[in-house]
N, C-alpha and C positions, 0 to 999 in steps of 0.2 A: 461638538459638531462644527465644519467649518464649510462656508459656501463654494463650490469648484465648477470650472466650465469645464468640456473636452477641448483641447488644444486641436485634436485630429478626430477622424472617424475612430471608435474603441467597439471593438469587436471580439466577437468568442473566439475560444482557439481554433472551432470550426469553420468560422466567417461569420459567422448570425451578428448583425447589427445592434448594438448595446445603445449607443449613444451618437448621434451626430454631430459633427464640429458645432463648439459653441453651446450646446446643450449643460443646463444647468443641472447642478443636484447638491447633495450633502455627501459630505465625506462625514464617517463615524469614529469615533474613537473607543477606543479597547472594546473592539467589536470580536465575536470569536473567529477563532483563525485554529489551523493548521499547518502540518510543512509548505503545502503548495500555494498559501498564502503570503507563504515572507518574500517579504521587499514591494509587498502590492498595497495600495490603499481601499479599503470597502467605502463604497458611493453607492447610495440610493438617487436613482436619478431621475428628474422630476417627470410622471406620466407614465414610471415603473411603479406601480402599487407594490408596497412593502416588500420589494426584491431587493436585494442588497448583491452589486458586480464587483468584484477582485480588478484594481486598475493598475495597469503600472505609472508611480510619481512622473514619469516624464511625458504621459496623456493628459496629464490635470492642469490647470492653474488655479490656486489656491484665490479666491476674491475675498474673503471675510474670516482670514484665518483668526481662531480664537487660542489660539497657541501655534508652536513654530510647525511648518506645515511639516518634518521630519516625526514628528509624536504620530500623524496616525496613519505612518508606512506600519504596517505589521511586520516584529521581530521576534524571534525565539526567545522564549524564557531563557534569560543569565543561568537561570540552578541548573535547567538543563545541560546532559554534554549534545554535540552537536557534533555528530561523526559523519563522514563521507558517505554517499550514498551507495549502496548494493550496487556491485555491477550487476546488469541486464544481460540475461541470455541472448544470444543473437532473434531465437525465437521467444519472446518475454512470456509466452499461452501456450507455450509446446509443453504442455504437463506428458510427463511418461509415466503415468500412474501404474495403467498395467499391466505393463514389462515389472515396475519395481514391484508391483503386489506379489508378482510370480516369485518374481527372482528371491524376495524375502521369505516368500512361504514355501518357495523348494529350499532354502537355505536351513530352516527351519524343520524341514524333511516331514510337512507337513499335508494333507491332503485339504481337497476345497472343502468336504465334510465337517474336519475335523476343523477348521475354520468357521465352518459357520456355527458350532456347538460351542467353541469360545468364545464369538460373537452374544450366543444369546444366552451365555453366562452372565453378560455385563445389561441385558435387557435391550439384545439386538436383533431382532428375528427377519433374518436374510433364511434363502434354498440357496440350495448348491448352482443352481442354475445362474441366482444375480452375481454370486463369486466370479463364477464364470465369464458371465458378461461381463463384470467389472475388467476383467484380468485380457479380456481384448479389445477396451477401450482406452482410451487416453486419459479423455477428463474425468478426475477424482468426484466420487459421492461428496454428500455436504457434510458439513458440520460432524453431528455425534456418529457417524458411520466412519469417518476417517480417524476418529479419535481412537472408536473402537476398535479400528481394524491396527493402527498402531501399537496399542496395551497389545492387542492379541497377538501380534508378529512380535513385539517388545522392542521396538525401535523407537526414533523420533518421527512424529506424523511428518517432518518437513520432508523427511530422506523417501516420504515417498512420492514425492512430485519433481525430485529432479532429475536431469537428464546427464546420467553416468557417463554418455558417453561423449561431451562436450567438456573436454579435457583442458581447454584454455578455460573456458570458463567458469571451472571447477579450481584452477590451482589463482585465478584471480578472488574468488570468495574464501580459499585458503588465507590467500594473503590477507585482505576482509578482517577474515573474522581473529589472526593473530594479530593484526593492530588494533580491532578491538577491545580482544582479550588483555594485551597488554595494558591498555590506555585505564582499562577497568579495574583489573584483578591484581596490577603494579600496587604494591605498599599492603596489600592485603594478606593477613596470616594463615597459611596452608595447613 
């Protein structure tokens, strides 16, 4: 732990007031973290009861550092790879769930009955009517209903949330996923 003031006002990404100029706290070391953590330092700041704020190093100054104040910026695990991020749809919550349910289960030359009987093979008990509703709305069921409904068309559950017909967007997650693939599956026996 080392002692830090805010150099400036440190504020959420909404605006909500975290810390005023000068306010003191602790900065924590090998605190948990995730992606949206790296290159931020975690401060509990004094008059935050046990809350811990995401800051970025050039809000802080370091007063009683106990190691060099670079140790508790939060970085990625070395073992990990660290690949570029998913390009974002234009619209990032424009789910086309159900246009792709249709489109899968006419593909499939399948009806909505016979849909929901494979459904409650897997211990899924939809009517024909929530198929329906599903199939003219947008945002996807949660969890075990999309999994099933997935097994049940025999596709990947992702393919049914994206939008077929945002064609840049689609030949940029092409690219995506072949430097992925490469970066991963290069030296690997087939």
């Amino acid at each position: 732990m080392a002692r830090v003031r805010a150099t400036a006002e440190v504020r959420t990404e909404h605006g909500l007031l975290i810390a005023t100029k000068g306010q003191l706290g602790i900065a924590l070391l090998n605190y948990g973290k995730t992606k949206v953590h790296y290159g931020k330092v975690p401060v509990r700041w004094h008059g935050k009861r046990f809350k811990v704020y995401w800051v970025m190093p050039h809000d802080l100054q370091f007063i009683e550092p106990q190691l060099d104040a670079n140790a508790y910026i939060a970085r990625p695990p070395e073992s990990s790879l660290v690949y570029p991020p998913l390009p974002d749809p234009i619209f990032k919550f424009d789910y086309h769930f159900g246009r792709n349910l249709r489109r899968f289960r006419k593909e499939k030359e399948m009806g909505q009955k016979q849909l929901t009987r494979l459904l409650a093979e897997q211990g899924i008990d939809v009517c024909q009517t929530t198929i329906s509703w599903w199939e003219r709305q947008r945002n996807p069921p949660r969890g075990a209903y999309l999994n099933a409904l997935a097994v049940a068309l025999n596709v990947p559950a992702f393919l049914l949330l994206i939008n077929f017909a945002d064609c840049s967007w689609l030949r940029e997650v092409r690219t995506y996923i072949n430097k992925l693939t490469q970066s991963t599956c290069d030296g690997e026996l087939v």
